[in-house]
C-alpha positions in Angstrom: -41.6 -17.2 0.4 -41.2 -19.7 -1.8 -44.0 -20.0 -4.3 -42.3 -23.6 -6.1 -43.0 -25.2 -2.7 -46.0 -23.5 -2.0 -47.6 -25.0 -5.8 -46.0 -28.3 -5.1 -46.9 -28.9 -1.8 -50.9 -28.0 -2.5 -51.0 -30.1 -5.3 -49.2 -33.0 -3.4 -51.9 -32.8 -0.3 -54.9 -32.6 -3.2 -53.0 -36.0 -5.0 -52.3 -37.5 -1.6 -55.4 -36.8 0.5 -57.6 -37.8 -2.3 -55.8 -41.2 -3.0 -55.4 -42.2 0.7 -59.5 -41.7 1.0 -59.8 -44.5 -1.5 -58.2 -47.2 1.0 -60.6 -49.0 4.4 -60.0 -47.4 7.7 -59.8 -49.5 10.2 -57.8 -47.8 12.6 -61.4 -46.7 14.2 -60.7 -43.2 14.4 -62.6 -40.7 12.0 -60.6 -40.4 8.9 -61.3 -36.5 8.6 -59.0 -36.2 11.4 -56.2 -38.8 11.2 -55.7 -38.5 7.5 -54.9 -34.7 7.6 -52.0 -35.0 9.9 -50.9 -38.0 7.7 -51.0 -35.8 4.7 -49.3 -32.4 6.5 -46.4 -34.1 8.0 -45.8 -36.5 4.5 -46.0 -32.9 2.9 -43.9 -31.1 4.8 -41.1 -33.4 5.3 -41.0 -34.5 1.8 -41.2 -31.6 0.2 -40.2 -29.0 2.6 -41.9 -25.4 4.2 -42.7 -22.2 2.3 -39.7 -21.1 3.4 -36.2 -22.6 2.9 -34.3 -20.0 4.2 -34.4 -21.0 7.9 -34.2 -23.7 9.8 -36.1 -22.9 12.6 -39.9 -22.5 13.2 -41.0 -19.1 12.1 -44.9 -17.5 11.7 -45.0 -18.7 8.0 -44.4 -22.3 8.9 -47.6 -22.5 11.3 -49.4 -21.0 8.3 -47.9 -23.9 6.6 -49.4 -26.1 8.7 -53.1 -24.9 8.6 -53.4 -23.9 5.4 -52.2 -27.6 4.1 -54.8 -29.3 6.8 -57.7 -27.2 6.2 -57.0 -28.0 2.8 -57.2 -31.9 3.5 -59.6 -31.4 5.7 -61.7 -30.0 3.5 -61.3 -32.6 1.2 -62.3 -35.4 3.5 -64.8 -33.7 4.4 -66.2 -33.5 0.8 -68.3 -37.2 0.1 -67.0 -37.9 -3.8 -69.1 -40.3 -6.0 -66.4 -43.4 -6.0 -67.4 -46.9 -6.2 -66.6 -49.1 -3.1 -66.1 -52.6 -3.9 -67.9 -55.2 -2.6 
């Protein structure tokens, strides 16, 4: 396991999840839903899995996955006090 990517990629959902809240969705789906797909696949293909050793799809890279949305979901979920302009 590869704890670098594991650090990076958390703190790059947190960053990136919390910044993309602050845009209009007008896509009419519920952003807790669409947004943490966004975030997971951004993560994991610009950063990379928790482990680098193999190519293929292994059991830690589905923990990858729901560990990283739960984690966005999460934080849409959460209602933080920003101001909306008007």
């Amino acid at each position: 396991m590869n704890y670098k990517n594991l650090v990076v990629s958390i703190i790059f959902v947190v960053f990136i999840t919390l910044t993309l809240q602050l845009f209009d969705n007008k896509s009419g789906c519920d952003n807790k839903y669409v947004l943490p797909s966004v975030v997971v696949g951004m993560s994991i293909y610009l950063i990379g899995n928790w482990d680098t050793k193999k190519p293929e799809w292994c059991p830690i890279d589905i923990i990858t996955w729901m560990v990283l949305f739960i984690l966005s979901f999460g934080l849409c979920c959460v209602k933080f006090p920003y101001q909306k302009s008007s």
